[in-house]
C-alpha positions in Angstrom: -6.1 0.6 -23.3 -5.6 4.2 -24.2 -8.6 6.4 -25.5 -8.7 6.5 -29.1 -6.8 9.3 -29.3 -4.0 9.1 -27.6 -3.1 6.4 -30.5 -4.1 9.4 -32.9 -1.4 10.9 -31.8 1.3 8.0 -31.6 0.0 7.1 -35.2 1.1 10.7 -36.5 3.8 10.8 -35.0 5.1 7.5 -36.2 4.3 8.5 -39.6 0.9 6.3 -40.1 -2.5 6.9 -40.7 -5.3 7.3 -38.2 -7.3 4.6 -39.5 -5.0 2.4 -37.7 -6.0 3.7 -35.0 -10.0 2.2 -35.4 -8.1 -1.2 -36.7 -6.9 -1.4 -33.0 -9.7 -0.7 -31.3 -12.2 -2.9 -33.2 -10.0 -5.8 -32.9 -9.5 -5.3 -29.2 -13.3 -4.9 -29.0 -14.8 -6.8 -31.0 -12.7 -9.9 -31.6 -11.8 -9.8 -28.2 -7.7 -9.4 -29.2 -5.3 -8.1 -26.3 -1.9 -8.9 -28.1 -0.4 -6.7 -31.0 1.3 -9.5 -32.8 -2.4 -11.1 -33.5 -3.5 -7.8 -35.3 -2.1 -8.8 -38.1 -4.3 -5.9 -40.0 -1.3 -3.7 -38.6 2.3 -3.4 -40.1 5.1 -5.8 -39.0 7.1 -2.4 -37.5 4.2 -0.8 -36.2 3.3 -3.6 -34.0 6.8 -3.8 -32.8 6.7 -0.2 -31.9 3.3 -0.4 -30.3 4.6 -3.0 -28.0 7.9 -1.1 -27.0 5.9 2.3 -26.5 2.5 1.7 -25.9 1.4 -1.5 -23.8 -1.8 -2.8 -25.0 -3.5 -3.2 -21.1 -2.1 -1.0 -18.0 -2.9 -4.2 -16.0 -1.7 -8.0 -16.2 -2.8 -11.1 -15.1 -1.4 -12.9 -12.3 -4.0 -15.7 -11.4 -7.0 -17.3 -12.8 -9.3 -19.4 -10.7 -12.3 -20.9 -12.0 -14.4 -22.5 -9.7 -16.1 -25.8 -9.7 -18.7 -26.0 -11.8 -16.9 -23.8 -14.5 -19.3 -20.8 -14.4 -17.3 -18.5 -12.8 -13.6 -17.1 -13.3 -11.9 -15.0 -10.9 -9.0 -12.6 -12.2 -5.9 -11.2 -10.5 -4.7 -8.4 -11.6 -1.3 -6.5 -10.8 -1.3 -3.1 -11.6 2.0 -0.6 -12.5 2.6 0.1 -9.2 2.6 -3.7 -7.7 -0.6 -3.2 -6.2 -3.7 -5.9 -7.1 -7.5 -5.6 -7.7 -9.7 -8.7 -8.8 -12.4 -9.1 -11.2 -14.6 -12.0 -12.4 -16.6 -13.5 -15.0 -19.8 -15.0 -14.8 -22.3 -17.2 -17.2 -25.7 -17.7 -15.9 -27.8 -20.1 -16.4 -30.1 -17.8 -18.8 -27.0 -17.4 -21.0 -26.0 -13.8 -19.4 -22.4 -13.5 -19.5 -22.3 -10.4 -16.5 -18.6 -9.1 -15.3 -17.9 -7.7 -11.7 -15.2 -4.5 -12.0 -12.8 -3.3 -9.0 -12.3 0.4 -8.6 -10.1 0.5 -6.0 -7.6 -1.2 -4.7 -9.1 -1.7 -1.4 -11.9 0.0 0.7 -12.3 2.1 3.7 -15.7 1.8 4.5 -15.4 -1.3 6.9 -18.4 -2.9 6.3 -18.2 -6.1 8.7 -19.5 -8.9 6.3 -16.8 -7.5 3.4 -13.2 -8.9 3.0 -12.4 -6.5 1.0 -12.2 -3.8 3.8 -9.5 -5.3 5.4 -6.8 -4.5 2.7 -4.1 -2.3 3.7 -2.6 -0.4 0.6 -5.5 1.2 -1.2 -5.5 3.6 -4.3 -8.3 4.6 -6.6 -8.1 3.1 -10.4 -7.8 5.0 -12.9 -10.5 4.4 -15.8 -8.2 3.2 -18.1 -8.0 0.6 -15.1 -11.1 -0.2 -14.5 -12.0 -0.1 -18.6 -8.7 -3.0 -19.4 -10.9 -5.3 -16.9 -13.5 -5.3 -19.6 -11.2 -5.5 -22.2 -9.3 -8.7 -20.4 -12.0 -10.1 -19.3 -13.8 -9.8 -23.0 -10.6 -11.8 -24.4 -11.4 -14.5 -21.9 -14.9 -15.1 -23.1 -14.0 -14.7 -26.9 -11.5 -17.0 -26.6 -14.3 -19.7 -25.3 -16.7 -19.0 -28.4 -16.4 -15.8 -30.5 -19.9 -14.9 -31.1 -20.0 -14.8 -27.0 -20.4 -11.1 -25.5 -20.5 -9.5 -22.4 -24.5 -8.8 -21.2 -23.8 -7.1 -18.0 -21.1 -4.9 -16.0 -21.4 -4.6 -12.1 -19.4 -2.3 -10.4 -19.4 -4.3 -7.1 -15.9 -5.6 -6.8 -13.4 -3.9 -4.7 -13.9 -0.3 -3.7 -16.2 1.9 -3.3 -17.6 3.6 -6.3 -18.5 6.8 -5.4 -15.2 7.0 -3.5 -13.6 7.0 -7.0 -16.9 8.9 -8.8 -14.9 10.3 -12.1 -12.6 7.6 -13.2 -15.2 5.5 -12.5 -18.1 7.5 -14.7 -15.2 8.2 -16.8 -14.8 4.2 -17.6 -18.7 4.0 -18.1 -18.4 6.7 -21.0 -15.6 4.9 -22.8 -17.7 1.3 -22.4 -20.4 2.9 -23.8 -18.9 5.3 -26.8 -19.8 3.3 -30.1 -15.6 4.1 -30.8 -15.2 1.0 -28.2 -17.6 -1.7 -26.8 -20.7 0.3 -27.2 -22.3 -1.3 -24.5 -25.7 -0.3 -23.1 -25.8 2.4 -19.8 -28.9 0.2 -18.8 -26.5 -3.0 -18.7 -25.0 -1.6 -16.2 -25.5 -1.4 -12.5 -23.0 1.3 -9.9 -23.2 -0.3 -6.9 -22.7 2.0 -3.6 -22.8 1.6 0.3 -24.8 4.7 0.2 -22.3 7.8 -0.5 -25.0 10.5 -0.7 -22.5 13.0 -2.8 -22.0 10.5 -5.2 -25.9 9.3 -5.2 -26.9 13.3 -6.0 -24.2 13.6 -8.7 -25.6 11.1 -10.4 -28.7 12.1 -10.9 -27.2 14.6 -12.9 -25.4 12.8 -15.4 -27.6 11.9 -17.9 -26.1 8.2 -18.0 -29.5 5.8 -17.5 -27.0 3.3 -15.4 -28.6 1.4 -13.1 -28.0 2.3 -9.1 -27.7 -0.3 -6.4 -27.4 0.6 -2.6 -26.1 -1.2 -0.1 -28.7 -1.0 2.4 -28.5 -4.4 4.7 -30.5 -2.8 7.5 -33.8 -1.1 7.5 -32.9 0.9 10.6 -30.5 3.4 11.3 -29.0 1.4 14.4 -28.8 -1.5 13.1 -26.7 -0.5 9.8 -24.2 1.5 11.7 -23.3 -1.7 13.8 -22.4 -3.8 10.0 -21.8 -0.6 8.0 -19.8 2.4 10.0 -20.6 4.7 6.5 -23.9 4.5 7.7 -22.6 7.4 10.9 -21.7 9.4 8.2 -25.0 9.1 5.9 -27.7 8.5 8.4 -30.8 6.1 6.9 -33.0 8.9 7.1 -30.7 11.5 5.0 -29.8 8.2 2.5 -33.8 7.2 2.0 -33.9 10.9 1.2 -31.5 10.9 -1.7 -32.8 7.8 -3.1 -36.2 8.7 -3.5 -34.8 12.3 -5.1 -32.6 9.7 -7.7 -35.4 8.0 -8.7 -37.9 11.4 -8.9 -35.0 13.1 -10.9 -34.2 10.2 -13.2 -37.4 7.9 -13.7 -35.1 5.1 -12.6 -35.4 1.8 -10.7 -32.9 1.7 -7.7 -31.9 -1.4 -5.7 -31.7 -2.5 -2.2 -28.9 -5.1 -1.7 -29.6 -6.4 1.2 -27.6 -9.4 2.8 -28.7 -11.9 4.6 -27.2 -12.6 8.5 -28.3 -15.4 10.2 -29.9 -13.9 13.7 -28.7 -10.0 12.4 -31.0 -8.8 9.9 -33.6 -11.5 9.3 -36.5 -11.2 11.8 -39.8 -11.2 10.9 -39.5 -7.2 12.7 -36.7 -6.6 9.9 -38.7 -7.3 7.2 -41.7 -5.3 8.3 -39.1 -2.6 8.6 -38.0 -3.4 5.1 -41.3 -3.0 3.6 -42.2 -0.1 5.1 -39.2 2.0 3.2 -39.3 -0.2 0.2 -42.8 -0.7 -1.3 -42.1 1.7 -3.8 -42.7 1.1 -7.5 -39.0 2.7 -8.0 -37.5 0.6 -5.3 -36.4 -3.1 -5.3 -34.8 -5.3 -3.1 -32.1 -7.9 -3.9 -31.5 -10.5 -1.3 -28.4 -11.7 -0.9 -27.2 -15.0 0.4 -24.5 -14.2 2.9 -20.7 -15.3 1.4 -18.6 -16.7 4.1 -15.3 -14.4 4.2 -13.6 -16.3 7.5 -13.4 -13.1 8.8 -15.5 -12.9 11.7 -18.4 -14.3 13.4 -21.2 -13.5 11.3 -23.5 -16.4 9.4 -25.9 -16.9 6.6 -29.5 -17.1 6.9 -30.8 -20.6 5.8 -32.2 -21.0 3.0 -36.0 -21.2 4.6 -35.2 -17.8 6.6 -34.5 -16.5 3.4 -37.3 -17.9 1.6 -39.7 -16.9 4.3 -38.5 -13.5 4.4 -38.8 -12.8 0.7 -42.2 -13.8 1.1 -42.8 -11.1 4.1 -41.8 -8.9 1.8 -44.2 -9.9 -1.2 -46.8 -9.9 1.2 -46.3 -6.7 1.7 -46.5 -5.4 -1.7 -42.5 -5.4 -2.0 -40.6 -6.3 -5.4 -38.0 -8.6 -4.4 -35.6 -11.0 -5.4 -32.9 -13.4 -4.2 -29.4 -13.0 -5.7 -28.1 -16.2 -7.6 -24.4 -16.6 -5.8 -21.8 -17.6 -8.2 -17.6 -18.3 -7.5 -19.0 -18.9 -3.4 -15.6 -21.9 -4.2 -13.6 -19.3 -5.4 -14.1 -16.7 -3.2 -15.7 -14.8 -6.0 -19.1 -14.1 -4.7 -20.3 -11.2 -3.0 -18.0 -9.5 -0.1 -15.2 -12.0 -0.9 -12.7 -10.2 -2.7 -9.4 -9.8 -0.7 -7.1 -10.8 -3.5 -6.9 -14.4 -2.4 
């Protein structure tokens, strides 16, 4: 939906006042309406014209999916210019109710355990975009229970964050402006494949959002042979930019840090882990390795994992493993390819 004042303007010029303008937003917002024939707080004529001359959501819905055990939704969305992104919705089992959020349309980066790299046509969103996936995706959880709300926003779906920087911290602002959802900078996580730019730039921003790198290999090598990116931001230079993040900010970053079977998870790998991650600023997130049918690569079971988290531990390392959710769907991690 449009920033507040953009219907400021189509208000005055339609002869009504800008109140109406707040009526919109909070009913979008907070009841969780996408449809101007359900805010019935508006005019008859006024709702016609908004419909006509102002579409409620620059995106629509194509497909839902909801996978097995009804904790996950998966969205497809097709934008104005034909081209689609995904997003999904997700209820833990501690009652969180986190979203995942596209940015692009596709990604360039490559990585080799991602699906979503091997899109063809790819554009950055814009952040009124990226923001109607929120707003869609809040309609979907206020339609199951009204008193439900959105806990979390990851921006790990398609794209590359820092590849679309502005829109994207543009569409943070607007989530968290009281005039809208209001949401909570600390609710929500920026996930990059280490764009060092992007990494410095926010340090700047004075937006306590939480920052999530891609890291998947604790040695330079290594990560340029599943990540190309990594050629252009060494280890070295990206270690460098974190630790200047967290000095400059005071703030927590993660390590994701999938899991390949025979890859990444050697008892050497995780010494090599600890020894750039026992910082109190620095957590790792292990991630269980999402099948994408795409190549070659496998999973760690689940006693590698287990055995590897525990490495870590020893070693004075906070970590965690990732709960997967939509793995049926093709929802989880790395598995977004419009499908």
């Amino acid at each position: 939906m449009r920033p507040i004042e953009h219907y400021f303007r189509f208000l005055t010029d339609f002869g009504q006042p800008k109140y109406r303008a707040t009526q919109i937003i909070e009913a979008v917002c907070k009841k969780g309406i996408i449809d101007y024939d359900n805010i019935k707080v508006l005019p008859l004529n006024l709702r016609q014209e908004l419909k006509k001359k102002l579409p409620l959501l620059s995106l629509k819905p194509k497909k839902s999916v909801i996978s097995q055990d009804g904790k996950t939704e998966k969205i497809l969305f097709s934008l104005s210019d034909g081209l689609t992104i995904e997003a999904v919705l997700m209820e833990f089992e501690d009652g969180r109710h986190s979203i995942c959020l596209s940015c692009q349309t596709g990604c360039v980066l490559g990585c080799r355990f991602c699906a979503t790299g091997t899109l063809v046509k790819m554009r950055s969103l814009e952040a009124e975009e990226i923001f109607d996936q929120v707003v869609f995706l809040n309609s979907r959880l206020k339609a199951k229970d009204a008193s439900l709300e959105i806990t979390n926003i990851v921006y790990m779906g398609m794209g590359e964050p820092f590849n679309n920087y502005q829109n994207v911290i543009d569409s943070i602002r607007m989530l968290c402006s009281s005039k809208y959802f209001g949401f909570s900078p600390r609710r929500i996580t920026i996930s990059t494949a280490g764009i060092i730019p992007g990494i410095e730039r926010l340090a700047l921003e004075q937006l306590p959002v939480n920052l999530a790198v891609s890291l998947h290999a604790a040695d330079q090598q290594l990560r340029c042979q599943i990540m190309p990116i990594a050629k252009a931001y060494p280890l070295e230079s990206l270690l460098s930019a974190v630790k200047k993040y967290s000095q400059a900010t005071g703030r927590r970053v993660s390590f994701e840090y999938i899991m390949l079977k025979n890859v990444n998870d050697s008892e050497r790998d995780a010494e090599k882990l600890a020894s750039i991650a026992k910082d109190k600023l620095l957590h790792v997130n292990l991630i269980p390795y999402n099948d994408t049918g795409l190549n070659s690569l496998g999973g760690s079971d689940l006693s590698r994992i287990r055995s590897f988290k525990l490495a870590l531990q020893k070693k004075g390392v906070n970590v965690t493993v990732r709960t997967s959710l939509g793995g049926d769907i093709a929802a989880a991690c790395g598995q977004l390819a419009n499908i």
